[in-house]
C-alpha positions as CSV (number, residue, x, y, z in Angstrom):
1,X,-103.5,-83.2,151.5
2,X,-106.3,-82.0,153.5
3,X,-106.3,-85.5,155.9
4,X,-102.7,-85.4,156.7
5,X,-103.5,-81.8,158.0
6,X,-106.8,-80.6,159.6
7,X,-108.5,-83.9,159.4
8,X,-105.2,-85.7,160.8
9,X,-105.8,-83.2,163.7
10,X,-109.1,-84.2,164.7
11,X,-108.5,-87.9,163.9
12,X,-106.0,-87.6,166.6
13,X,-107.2,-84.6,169.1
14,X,-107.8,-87.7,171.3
15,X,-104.7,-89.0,172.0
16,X,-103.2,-85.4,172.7
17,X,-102.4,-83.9,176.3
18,X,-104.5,-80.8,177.0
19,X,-101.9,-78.3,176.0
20,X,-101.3,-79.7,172.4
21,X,-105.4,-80.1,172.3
22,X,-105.0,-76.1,172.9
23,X,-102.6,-75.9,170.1
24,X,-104.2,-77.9,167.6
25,X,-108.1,-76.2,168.3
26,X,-106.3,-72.9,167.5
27,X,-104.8,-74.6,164.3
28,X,-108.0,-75.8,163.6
29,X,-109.4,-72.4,163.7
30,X,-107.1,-70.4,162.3
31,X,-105.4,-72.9,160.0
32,X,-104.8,-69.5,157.5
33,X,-102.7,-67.6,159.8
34,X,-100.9,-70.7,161.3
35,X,-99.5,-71.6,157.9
36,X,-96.9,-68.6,158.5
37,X,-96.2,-68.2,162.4
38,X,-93.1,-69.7,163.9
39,X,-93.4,-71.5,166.4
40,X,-92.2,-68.7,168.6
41,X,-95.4,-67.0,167.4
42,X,-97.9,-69.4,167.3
43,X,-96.5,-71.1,171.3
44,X,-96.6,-66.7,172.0
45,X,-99.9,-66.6,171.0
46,X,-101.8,-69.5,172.5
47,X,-99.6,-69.3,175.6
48,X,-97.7,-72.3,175.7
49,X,-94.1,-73.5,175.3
50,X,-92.6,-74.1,171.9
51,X,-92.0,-78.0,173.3
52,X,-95.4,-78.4,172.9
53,X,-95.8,-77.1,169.5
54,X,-93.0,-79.4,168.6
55,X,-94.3,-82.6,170.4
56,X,-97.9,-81.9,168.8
57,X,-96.2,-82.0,165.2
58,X,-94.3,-84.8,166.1
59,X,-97.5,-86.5,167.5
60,X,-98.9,-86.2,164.2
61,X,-96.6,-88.1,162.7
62,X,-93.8,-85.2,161.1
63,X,-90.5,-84.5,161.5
64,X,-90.7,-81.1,163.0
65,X,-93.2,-77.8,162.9
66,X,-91.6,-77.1,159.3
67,X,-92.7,-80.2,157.6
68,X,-96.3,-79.7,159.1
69,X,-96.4,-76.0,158.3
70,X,-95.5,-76.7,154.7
71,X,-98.2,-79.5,154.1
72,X,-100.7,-76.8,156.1
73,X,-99.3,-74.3,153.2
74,X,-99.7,-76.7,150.5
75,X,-103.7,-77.5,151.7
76,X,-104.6,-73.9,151.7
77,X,-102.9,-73.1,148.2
78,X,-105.0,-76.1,146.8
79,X,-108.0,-74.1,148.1
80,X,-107.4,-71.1,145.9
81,X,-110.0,-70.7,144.0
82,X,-111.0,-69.1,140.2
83,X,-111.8,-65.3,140.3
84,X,-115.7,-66.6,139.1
85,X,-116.0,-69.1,142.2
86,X,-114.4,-66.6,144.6
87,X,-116.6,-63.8,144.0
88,X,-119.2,-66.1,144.2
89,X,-118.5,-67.5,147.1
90,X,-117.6,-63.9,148.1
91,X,-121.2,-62.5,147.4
92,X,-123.0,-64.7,149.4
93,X,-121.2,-63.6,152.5
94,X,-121.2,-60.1,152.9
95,X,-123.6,-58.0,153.2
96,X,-124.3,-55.1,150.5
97,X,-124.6,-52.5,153.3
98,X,-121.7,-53.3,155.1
99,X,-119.6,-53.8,152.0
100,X,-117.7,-50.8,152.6
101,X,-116.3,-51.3,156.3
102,X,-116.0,-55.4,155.9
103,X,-113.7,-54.6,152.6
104,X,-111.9,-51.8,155.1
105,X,-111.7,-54.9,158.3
106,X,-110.2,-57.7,155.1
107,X,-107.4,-54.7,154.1
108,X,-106.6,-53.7,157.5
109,X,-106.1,-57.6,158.6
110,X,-103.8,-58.4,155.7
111,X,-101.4,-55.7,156.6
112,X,-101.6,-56.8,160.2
113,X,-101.2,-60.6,159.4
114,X,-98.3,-59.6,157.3
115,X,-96.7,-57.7,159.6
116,X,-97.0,-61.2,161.5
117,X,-95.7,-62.7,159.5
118,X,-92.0,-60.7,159.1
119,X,-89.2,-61.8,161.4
120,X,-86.3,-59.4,162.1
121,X,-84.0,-62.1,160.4
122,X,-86.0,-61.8,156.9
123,X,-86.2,-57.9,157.5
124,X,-82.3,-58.0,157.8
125,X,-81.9,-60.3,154.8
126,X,-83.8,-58.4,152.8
127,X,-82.0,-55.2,152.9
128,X,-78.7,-56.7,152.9
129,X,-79.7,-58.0,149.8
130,X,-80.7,-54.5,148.7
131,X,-77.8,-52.5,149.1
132,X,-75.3,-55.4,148.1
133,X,-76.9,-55.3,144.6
134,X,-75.1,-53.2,141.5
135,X,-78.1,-53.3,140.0
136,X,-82.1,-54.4,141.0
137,X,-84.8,-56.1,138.5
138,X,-88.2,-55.7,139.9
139,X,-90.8,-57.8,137.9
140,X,-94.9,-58.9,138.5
141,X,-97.1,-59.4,136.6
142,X,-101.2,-59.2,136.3
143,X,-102.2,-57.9,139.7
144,X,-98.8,-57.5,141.0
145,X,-97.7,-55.2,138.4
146,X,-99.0,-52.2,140.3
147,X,-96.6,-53.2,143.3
148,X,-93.7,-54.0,140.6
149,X,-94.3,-50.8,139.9
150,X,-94.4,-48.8,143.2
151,X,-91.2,-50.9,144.2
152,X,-89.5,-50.1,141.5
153,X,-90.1,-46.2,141.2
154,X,-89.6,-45.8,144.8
155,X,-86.3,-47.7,144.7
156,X,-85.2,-44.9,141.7
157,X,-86.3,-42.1,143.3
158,X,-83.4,-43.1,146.1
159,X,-80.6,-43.5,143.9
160,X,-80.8,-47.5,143.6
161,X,-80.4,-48.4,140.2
162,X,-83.5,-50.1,139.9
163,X,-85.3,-51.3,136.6
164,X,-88.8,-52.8,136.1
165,X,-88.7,-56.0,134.0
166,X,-91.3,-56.3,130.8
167,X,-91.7,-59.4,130.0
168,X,-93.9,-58.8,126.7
169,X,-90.7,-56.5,126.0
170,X,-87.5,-58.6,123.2
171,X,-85.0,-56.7,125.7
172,X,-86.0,-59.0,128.8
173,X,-84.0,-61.9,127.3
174,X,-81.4,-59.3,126.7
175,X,-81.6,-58.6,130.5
176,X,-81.5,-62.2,131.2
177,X,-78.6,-63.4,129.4
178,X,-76.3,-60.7,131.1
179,X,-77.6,-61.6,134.7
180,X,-74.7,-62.0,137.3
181,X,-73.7,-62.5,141.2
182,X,-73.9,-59.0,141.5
183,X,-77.6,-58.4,140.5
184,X,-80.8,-58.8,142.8
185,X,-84.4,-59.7,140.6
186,X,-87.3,-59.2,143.2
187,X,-90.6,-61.2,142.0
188,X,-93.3,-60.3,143.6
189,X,-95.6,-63.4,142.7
190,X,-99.1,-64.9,144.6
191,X,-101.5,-67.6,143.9
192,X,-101.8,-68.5,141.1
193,X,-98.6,-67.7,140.2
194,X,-97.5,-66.0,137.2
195,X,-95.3,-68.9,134.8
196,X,-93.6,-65.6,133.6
197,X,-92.4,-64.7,136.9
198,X,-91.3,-67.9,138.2
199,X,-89.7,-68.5,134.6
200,X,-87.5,-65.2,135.3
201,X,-86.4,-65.8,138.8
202,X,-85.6,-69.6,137.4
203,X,-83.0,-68.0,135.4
204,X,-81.7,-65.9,137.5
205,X,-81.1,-68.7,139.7
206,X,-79.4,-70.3,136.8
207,X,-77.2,-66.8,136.6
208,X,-76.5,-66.7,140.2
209,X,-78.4,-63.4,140.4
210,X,-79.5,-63.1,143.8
211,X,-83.3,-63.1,144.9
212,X,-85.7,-61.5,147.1
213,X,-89.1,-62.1,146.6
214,X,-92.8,-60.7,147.9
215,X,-94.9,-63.9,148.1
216,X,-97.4,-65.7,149.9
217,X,-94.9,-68.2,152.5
218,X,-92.4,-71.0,152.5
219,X,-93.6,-73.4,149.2
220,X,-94.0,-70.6,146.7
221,X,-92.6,-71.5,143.8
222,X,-90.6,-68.6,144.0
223,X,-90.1,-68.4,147.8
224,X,-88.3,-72.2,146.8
225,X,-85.8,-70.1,144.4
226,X,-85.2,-67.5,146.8
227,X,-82.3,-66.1,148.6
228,X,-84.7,-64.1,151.1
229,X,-88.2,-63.7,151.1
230,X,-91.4,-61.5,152.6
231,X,-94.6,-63.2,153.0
232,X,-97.6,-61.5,152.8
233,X,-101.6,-61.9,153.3
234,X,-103.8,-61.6,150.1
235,X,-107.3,-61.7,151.5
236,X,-109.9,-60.5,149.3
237,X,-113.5,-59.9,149.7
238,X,-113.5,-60.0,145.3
239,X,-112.8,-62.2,142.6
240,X,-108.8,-61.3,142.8
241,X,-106.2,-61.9,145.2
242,X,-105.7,-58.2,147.0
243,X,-102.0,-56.9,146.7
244,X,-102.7,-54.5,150.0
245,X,-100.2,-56.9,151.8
246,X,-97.3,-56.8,148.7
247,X,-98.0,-52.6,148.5
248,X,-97.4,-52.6,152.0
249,X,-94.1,-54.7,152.1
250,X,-93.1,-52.3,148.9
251,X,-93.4,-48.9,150.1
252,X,-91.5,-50.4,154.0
253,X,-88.9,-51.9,151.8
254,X,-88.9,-48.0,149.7
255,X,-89.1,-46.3,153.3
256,X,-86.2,-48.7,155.2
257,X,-83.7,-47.4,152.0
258,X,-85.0,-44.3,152.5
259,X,-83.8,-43.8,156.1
260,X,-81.0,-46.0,156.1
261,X,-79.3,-44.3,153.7
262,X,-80.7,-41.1,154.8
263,X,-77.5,-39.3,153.6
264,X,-77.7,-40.4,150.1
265,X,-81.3,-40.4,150.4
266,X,-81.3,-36.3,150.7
267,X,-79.0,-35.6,148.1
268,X,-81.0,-37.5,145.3
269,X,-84.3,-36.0,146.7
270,X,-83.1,-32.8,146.1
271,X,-81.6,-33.1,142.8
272,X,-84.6,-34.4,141.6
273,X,-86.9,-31.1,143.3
274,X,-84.0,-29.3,141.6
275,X,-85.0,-31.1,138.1
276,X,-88.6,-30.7,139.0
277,X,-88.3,-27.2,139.3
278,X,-86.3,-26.3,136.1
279,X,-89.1,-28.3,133.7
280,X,-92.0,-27.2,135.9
281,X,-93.2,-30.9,136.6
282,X,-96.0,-30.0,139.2
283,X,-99.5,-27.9,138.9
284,X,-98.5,-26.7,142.9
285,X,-95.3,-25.0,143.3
């Protein structure tokens, strides 16, 4: 994969006028965030005209800036490596002193590049999807299960009828089998993948259940299932992919309810302080 990609662009850097040499030494070096700019972004950002993005992927033999930015996707998702080799590879690079603001810099740049990465189309498409839904399954699993989580407590706490999906639990298949057009299932899924994940939003494809997912860019197995889709950076100076990126598209998706709906927003907030109150919930009043 990796020669009809970066090597394919240095094979042919020759052949290319000066502007698409411009683009393909940025690609080159930034190959990571490439894989999920448009080519509105990525012509913005080098400061050249989309034409030439387009003419460079065509020069390389593709159909159009999608087909290369998929195979780029693909290449980098064969790279992923096992939590041992990653932290590793991870240990030799930084430095123990500086651990604390180079972990700080790697969480700061994945909210960043995921900001990036959102277009105002997917932003619209995603909460369209939110409030058409009767009723919204929110499911990760491993690592992701803390942003499953957040999502889906968040979501409650506004009024959305919002459930978090076990799947060690008998009732998922339950859940499953009563699926319908009126339902949204968000997986929030990232390399490697959790089968259980991509197993549920296969289903719920099956049951015409719409689907908004929180992954890593186009070819996710999921992001392939979905109706909509937010891609986020995972970066991680560890062993694990970090879910700083996922968190952060949670708690804007939990926020963007929050004020849209402002006025259903404040009347669940304050029945809840009113429940709060009467079973004295909180150590501060």
């Amino acid at each position: 994969m990796e020669r009809t990609v970066l090597l394919l662009l240095r094979e042919k850097m020759e052949i290319l006028t000066s502007a698409q040499r411009k683009v393909a030494d940025y690609i080159l070096k930034n190959p990571n965030e490439v894989a999920f700019l448009t080519t509105d972004q990525l012509a913005g950002i080098i400061g050249v005209s989309v034409a030439t993005v387009m003419r460079l992927a065509y020069a390389l033999g593709y159909t159009g800036y999608a087909q290369f930015q998929k195979d780029l996707q693909e290449m980098l998702r064969s790279r992923v490596e096992s939590p041992p080799i990653r932290l590793e590879t991870n240990i030799k690079k930084m430095g123990k002193n500086k651990l604390l603001l180079e972990c700080a810099e790697v969480q700061m740049n994945n909210i960043k590049k995921t900001v990036e990465f959102m277009s105002d189309e997917a932003i619209e498409n995603a909460f369209n999807l939110i409030f058409a839904a009767k009723k919204i399954y929110v499911i990760g699993i491993r690592g992701s299960s803390s942003v499953a989580n957040y999502l889906n407590e968040g979501l409650n706490r506004l009024g959305v009828d919002s459930e978090l999906l076990d799947t060690d639990s008998g009732r998922l298949q339950a859940i499953l089998v009563k699926l319908s057009s009126e339902d949204l299932v968000i997986p929030i899924s990232l390399p490697r993948y959790g089968k259980r994940t991509i197993e549920v939003a296969q289903v719920a494809k099956t049951k015409n259940a719409k689907i908004l997912s929180i992954t890593d860019g186009y070819s996710s197995p999921v992001a392939l299932l979905s109706d909509a889709f937010l891609a986020c950076a995972f970066e991680s100076l560890s062993f694990h992919n970090s879910e700083i990126g996922a968190m952060f598209l949670a708690d804007f998706l939990v926020t963007g309810v929050a004020i849209r709906n402002s006025k259903k927003t404040k009347y669940y907030l304050e029945e809840i302080e009113k429940i709060v109150a009467a079973t004295d919930a909180n150590l501060l009043k």
